[in-house]
N, C-alpha and C positions, 0 to 999 in steps of 0.2 A: 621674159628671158633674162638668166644673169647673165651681166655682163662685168668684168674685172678691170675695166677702164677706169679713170682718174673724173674728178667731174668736167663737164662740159664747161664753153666759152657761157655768159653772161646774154649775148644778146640771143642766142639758142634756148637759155633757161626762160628769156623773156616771153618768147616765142610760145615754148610746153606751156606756162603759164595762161598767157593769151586763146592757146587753142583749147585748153580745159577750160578758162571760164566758157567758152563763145559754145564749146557742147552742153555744156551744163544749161545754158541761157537757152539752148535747142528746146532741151526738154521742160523747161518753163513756158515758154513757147508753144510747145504741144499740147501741153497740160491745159492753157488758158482759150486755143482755140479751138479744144472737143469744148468745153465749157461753152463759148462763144454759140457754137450751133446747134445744141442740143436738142432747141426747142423747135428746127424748123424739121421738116418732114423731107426736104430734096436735099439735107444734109449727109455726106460723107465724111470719114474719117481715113488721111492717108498716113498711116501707121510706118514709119522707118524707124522702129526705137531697138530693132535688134540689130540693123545696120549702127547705129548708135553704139550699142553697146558690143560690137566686132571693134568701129574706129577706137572705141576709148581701150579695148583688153590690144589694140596694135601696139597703139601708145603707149602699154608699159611693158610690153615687147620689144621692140625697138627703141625704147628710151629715146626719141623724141623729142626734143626739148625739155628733158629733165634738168628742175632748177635745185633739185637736192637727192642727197646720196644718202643710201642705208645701209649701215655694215654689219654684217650678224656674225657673231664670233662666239664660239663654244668654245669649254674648259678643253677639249678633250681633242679639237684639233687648232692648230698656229693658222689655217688660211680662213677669209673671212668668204661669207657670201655676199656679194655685192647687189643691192639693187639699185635704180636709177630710175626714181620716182619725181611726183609734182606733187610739188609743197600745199596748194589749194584740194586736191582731191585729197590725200590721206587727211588735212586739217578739218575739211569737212567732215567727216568719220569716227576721228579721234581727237578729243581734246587732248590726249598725250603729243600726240603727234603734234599736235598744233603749237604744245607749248615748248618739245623739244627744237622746232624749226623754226621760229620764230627770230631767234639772233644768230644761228649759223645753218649753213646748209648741208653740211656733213657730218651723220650720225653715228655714233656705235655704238650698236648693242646687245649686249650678252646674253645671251639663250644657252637653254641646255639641250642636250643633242633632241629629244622629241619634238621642242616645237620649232626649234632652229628647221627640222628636215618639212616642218610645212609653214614655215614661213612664205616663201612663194606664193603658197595657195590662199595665204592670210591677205598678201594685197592684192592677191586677185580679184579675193574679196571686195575690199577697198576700192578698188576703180569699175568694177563692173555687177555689185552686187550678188553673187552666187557665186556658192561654192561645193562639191559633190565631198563627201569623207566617209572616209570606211568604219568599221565600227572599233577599231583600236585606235582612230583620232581623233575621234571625239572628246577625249579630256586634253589632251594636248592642243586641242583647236580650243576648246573653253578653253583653258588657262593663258593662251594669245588673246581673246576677246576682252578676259575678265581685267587683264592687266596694262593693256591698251583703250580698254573703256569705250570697247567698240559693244554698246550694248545690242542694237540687233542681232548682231551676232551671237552673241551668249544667250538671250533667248532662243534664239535658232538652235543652236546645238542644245540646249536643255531639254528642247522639244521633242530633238530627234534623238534624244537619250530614252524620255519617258517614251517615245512609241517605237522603237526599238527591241524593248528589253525581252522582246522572243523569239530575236534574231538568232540565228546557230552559232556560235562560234568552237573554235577546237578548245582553249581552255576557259570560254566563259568570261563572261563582263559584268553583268550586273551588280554580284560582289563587290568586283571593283569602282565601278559608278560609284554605290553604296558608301563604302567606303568614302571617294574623293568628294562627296556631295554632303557626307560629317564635317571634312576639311573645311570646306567653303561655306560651311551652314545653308544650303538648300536646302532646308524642311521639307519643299513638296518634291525634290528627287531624290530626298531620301524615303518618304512614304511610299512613292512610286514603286520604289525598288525594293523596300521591306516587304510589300504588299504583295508582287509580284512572287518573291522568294518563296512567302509562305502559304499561295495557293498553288505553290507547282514544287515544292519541294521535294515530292519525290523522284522530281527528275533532277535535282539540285544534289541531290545527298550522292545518287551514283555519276556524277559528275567529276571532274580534275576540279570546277571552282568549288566545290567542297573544303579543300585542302587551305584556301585561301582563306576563311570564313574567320577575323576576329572574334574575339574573348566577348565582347562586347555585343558585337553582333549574334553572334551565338547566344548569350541569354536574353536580347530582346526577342530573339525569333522563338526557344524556348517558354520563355512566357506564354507565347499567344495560345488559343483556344482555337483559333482557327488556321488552323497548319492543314495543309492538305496533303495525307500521307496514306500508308496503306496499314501502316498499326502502330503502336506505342511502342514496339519490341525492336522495328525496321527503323525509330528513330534511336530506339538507346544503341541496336547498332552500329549507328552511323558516330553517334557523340563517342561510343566506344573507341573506332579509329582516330575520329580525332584529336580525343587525348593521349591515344599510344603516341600520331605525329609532334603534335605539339608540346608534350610534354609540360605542361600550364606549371604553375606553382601548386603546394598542397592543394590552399583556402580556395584559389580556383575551380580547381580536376573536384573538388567537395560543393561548390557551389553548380557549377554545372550537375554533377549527377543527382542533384537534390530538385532539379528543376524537370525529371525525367517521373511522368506519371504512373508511377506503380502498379495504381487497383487498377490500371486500365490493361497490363499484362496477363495473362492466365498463369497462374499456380503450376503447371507444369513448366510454364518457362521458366517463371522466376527461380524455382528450383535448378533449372540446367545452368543460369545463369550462376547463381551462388558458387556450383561446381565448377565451372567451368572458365568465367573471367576473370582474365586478371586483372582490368582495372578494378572490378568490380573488388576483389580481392584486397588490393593495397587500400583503396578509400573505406571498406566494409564496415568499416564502425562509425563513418560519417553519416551513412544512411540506414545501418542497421535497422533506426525506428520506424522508419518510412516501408521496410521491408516489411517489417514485423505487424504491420498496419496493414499493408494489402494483403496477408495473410488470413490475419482480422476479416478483413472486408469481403473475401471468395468464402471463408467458411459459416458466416451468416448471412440472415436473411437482410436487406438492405433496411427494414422495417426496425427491425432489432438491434443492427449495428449504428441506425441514427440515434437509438436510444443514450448512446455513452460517447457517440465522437461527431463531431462538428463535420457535415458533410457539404455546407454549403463553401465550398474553396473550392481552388481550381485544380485539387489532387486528384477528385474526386469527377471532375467533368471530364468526358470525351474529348478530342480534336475532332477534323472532320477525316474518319477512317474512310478507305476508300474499299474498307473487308466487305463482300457479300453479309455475313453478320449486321452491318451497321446500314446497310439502302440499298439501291441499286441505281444501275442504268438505265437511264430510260429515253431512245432515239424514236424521235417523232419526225415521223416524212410528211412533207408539204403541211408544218406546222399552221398553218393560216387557211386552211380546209376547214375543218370545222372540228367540235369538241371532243375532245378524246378521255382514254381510262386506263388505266393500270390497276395490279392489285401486287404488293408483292411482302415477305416476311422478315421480319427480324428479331432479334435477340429481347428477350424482355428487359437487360440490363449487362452490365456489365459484370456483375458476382456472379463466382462461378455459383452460388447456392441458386441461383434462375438462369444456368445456362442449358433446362432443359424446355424450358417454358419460349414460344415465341410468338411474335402479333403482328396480326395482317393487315399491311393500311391499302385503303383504295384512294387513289387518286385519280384527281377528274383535271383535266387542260383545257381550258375556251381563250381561244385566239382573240377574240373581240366582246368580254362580258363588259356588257353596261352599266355601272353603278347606278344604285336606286333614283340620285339626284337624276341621271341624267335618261330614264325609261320614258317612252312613251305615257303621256295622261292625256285625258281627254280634257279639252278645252271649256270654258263656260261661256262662249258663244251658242248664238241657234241653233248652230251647225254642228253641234258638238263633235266637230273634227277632230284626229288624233294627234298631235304634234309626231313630227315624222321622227325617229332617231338614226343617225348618221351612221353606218357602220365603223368610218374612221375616229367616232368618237368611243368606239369600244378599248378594250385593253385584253392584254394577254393578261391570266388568270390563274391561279393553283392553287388547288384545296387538297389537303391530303388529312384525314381523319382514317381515326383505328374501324377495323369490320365490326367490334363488338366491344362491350367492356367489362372490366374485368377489377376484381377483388384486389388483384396485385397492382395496379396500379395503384394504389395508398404510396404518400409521400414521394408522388416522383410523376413529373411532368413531362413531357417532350419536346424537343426544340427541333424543328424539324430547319434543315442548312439543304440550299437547291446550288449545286455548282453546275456553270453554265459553260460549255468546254468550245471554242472557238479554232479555225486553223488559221496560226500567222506563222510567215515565213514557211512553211509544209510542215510546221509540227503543232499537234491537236492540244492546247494548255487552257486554263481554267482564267476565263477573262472577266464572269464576276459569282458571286457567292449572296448570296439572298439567304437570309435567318426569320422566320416566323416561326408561329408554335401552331396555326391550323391552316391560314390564308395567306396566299402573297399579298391579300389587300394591307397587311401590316407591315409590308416593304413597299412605298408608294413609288419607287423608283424602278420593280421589278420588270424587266424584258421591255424597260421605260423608250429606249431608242432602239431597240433590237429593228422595227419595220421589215415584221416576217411577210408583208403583203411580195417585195421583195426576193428574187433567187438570188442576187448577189448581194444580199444582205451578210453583213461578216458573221454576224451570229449562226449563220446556217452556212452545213457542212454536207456541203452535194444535195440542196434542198432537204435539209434535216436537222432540226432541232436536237442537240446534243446534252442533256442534260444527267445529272446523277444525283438523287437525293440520299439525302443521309439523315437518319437518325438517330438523334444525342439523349437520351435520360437525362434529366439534369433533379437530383437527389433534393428533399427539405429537410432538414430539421425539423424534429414532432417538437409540438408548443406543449410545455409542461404545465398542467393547471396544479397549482396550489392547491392543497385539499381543508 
């Protein structure tokens, strides 16, 4: 509770003191005599540690023999908030703390209005370990931890940033995570959250956090090959808007739209696009050639166009489309029942010169296939008994091979991408993405922790495995022999 009082008499602080170490020694205490009896069998445990931690959140309620005072004052208002804490408990916690209260017992100090308004909750923290926070204060709770050098804390909210990031909000966090986690150089909440972005991006782009999306962050997310969207067209729309809002510099609004996959458009768009945009319009001679290339690329065969241009780049590969053209959906009920099949078509490629041509893959699912090491052999005893195999040592399985083959296939492979769609917080998002070119045995991590045995397995959506395969062409270059 704050309170606006001046600090307390001396032998009262003595007192706070005295009765914070004597709790604290409680729980030493408790700690040493489960230890103590562990080993006997007519042993109990009388557990009073939540009474414990009521007495300790009273005591900085009541300021109780508080032997030191904390003043939090913002730019933006003249009165301060006052707390009426014990110099042992926050010095345990914080070495800041420890070394600000060390030669006087009255502190102040400056906050800006976000975390000044949860500061409260930061030494509530402090004397009784837990703390609940909503999803817009989670950077303002980090940046109290990181700065007080309260590190459990900062791990904790770093935690509950990464598993958060599919929580709803009205305009959107992650971005801004994103963003504050460059600040601070978090490498893995910045991955978290790149990673995040660019398998659910198409619910990102009709979003308000759209609008927030740095220069920066905008072409690392462009880079990637594994964006999950619903075409190349639904992204340069979205980059469309956001150079009308933000108005970039030229060399920017030219680097961005050069980072937009062309041959992966259809010829009838890019034509409406020429007529019709006008970013597309003021930059048009930055990417002219990129134009004039997917042109190229829809009115030959991909056989013939590898002959004169370099197709192994990333202009030239797919993202993961989410178009009926590029895979399908495929919802598996009571995935851990036993082996399943699909058969479904798609596009031989991306040039429009084979968009009349398409190939049908069948896919096979086994919930628990055994790899070779681990099958049944028979033993070289008398008895020549079978060595028994485990079911739980099986694994979940995906083979997806073409029905037939075919002539066109020349210079162009497959890469087949499983995204695996999970519900957090009540909306259905892509929690992870697997890439092989025939077996998930080449992703050894695939549906690794999913435990479809499992109904409230997170992977499963009403007892149903949620998945969408896609797949990508990925083009060679023909090797030229010298004659």
């Amino acid at each position: 509770m704050i309170r606006l009082t001046g600090a307390q008499p001396v032998a009262a602080r003595h007192w706070g003191c005295t009765a914070a170490a004597f709790l604290l020694l409680l729980l030493t205490v408790q700690a040493a005599q489960k230890a103590d009896v562990s080993g006997d069998a007519t042993a109990a445990t009388i557990n009073h540690s939540l009474t414990l931690l009521q007495r300790l959140q009273e005591l900085l309620q009541n300021g109780n023999g508080s032997d030191s005072v904390l003043r939090v004052r913002t730019a933006a208002s003249e009165e301060a908030k006052v707390f009426h804490t014990h110099q042992l408990l926050l010095s345990l916690q914080s070495e800041v703390f420890e070394s600000l209260l060390r030669n006087q017992s009255v502190v102040t100090l400056h906050e800006p209005p976000e975390t000044a308004a949860l500061f409260e909750k930061f030494i509530r923290y402090l004397y009784c370990g837990g703390v609940s926070i909503l999803l817009h204060q989670a950077i303002p709770m980090h940046q109290l931890a990181s700065k007080y050098r309260v590190w459990g804390l900062q791990r904790g909210v770093a935690d509950y940033m990464k598993t958060h990031l599919a929580s709803e909000s009205s305009q959107g966090h992650v971005v801004g995570w994103y963003h504050y986690a460059v600040r601070i150089g978090d490498a893995a909440l910045q991955e978290s959250c790149l990673q995040f972005l660019a398998w659910n991006l198409s619910a990102v782009l009709g979003s308000a956090e759209w609008g927030s999306v740095s220069v920066e962050l905008l072409l690392l997310l462009l880079e990637r090959s594994d964006l999950v969207l619903h075409s190349e067209l639904e992204l340069y729309t979205a980059v469309e808007g956001w150079l009308s809002r933000q108005q970039p510099e030229g060399p920017v609004a030219e680097r961005v739209l050069r980072a937009i996959r062309y041959p992966m458009i259809a010829p009838s768009q890019l034509f409406r696009l020429q007529a019709q945009s006008a970013v597309l319009a003021r930059h048009y001679s930055a990417v002219q050639d990129l134009l004039f290339q997917a042109f190229q690329f829809h009115a030959a065969s991909p056989l013939h166009f590898a002959k004169y241009f370099d197709v192994n780049c990333s202009m030239f590969l797919p993202r993961n489309y989410l178009s009926s053209s590029w895979g399908s959906q495929w919802v598996i009920n009571n995935p851990a029942r036993d082996d399943r099949s699909t058969s479904f078509q798609t596009q031989l490629g991306p040039s429009s010169h084979d968009a009349g041509k398409r190939v049908t893959w069948n896919v096979l699912f086994s919930p628990r296939w055994l790899p070779i090491s681990l099958r049944p052999v028979y033993s070289d005893s008398v008895s020549g008994a079978v060595q028994p195999a485990r079911i739980e040592d099986g694994r979940p399985r995906l083979v997806i091979t073409p029905a037939t083959s075919s002539p066109d296939f020349a210079g162009v492979s497959f890469q087949k991408t499983v995204l695996v769609g999970v519900r957090q917080q009540g909306r259905v998002l892509v929690k992870h993405a697997y890439s092989f070119h025939q077996s998930s045995d080449e992703a050894a991590d695939f549906l690794a922790h999913a435990d479809l045995q499992k109904r409230t397995s997170e992977y499963l959506i009403d007892n149903s495995l949620h998945l969408h395969i896609i797949i990508k062409p990925v083009y060679h270059s023909l090797i030229k022999v010298k004659k």
